[in-house]
C-alpha positions, 0 to 999 in steps of 0.5 A, a space after each residue: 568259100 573257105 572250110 579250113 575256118 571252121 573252128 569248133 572252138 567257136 562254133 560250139 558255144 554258139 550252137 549251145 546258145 541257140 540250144 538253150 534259146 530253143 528249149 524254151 522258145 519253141 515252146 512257148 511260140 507255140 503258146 503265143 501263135 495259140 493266144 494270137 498275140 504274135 508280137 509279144 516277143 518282139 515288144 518283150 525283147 526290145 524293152 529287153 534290149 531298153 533295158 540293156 541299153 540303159 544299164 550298159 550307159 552306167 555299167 561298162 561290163 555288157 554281161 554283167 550281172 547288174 545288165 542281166 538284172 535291168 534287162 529282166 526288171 525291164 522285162 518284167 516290167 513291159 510284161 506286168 504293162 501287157 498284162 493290165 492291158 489286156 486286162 483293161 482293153 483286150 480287144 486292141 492287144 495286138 495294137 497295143 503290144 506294137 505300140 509298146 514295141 515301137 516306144 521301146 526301139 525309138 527309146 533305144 535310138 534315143 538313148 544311143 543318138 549321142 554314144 559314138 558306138 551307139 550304132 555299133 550296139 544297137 546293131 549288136 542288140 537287134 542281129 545279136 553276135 551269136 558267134 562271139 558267145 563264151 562258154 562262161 557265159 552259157 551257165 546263167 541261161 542254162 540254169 534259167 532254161 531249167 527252170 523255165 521248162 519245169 515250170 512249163 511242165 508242171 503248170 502249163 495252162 495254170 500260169 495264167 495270164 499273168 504268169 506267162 507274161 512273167 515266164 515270157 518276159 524271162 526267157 526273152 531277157 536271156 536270149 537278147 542278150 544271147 542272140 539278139 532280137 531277130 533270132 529271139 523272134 524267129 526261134 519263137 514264131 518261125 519253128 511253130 509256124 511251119 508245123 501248125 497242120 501236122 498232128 499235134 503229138 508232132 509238132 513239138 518234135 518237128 518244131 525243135 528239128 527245124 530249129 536245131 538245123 537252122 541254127 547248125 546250118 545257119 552257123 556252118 554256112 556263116 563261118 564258110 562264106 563270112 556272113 553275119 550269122 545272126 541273119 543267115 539263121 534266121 533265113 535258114 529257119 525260115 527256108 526249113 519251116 517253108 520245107 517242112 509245112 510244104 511236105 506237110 498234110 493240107 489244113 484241116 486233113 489232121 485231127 489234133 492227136 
């Protein structure tokens, strides 16, 4: 354990990722657990990632803007797919949404079997290098959480099908990059997950305050005893989600106020 470490520096940066991730996570997990579609994040991230992984074996810059392009078409593209799957099958979406994750991740590994840093940036993809984020690299996703939270805020539920697919698909294409698969997953399900029998009017609010503090805590605790960040995150969302649900009303004891 080593608290002299900490270093602000980097810190910082990371902590304003898992911010911006978030801001718009949270939100729209809650949207997912409603519509009961769970997976959709994990299916929209890997293809994401599919994206990343095609893009970085012909473009040697990672954060570039041609890889956040092929990320987002790839994205956009998995969404539109979703989309006319529902349209066509909606009683097997879920198994669907599983299996387009399932071709998306073997397709990474399939790609990567022959890079000698394939593992290495497979890894990078799923757990994500949160600690490594540089502060030039925050300003594209800021600008696209503003819009992506306007856009919540003035249409709503008249994004319709189509439109929250799209809105998904280009949230997650930024926070792969950012943070990795894992924690895009957990900052969408986990946060909803522990508020679902508090009143509505607190759920949003309880929900960021289980995010804020598993990322902070998550970062702090990863610095000190030198563990991957990404994974102690995760945990650490979970443990507070698990906490306030436990210190929550019992289900059914709540109206929807």
């Amino acid at each position: 354990m080593n608290f002299s470490i900490l270093d602000l520096t980097i810190i910082l940066p990371a902590f304003l990722a898992g911010v911006l991730v978030l801001a718009t996570h949270v939100p729209l997990g809650a949207e997912v657990l409603k519509r009961g579609i769970v997976f959709i994040d994990l299916a929209i991230a890997q293809i994401a990632a599919l994206g990343v992984i095609v893009a970085d074996m012909t473009v040697p810059d990672t954060h570039g803007a041609l890889v956040q392009i092929a990320a987002g078409v790839a994205a956009v593209l998995g969404a539109l797919l979703l989309t006319w799957t529902e349209k066509r099958w909606p009683e097997v979406q879920e198994a669907q949404i599983g299996v387009l994750f399932i071709l998306a991740a073997s397709g990474g590994l399939l790609l990567l079997a022959h890079n000698p840093h394939g593992g290495e940036h497979l890894r990078d993809l799923l757990a994500g290098q949160i600690l490594w984020v540089r502060p030039e690299q925050l300003w594209l996703p800021a600008l696209g959480t503003v819009a992506i939270l306007a856009l919540l805020y003035f249409y709503g539920q008249r994004l319709g099908r189509l439109g929250f697919y799209l809105l998904f698909a280009l949230a997650v294409t930024a926070s792969v990059q950012l943070v990795g698969v894992y924690l895009v997953f957990a900052s969408l399900i986990v946060p909803s997950l522990g508020v679902r029998q508090y009143r509505a009017s607190r759920r949003l609010p309880l929900a960021y305050t289980i995010g804020i503090a598993g990322y902070a805590s998550g970062l702090l605790l990863s610095v000190v005893f030198d563990l991957p960040s990404g994974a102690l995150i995760v945990w650490c969302l979970a443990a507070l989600a698990i906490t306030v649900y436990a210190a929550g009303p019992r289900a059914g004891s709540v109206t929807e106020k």
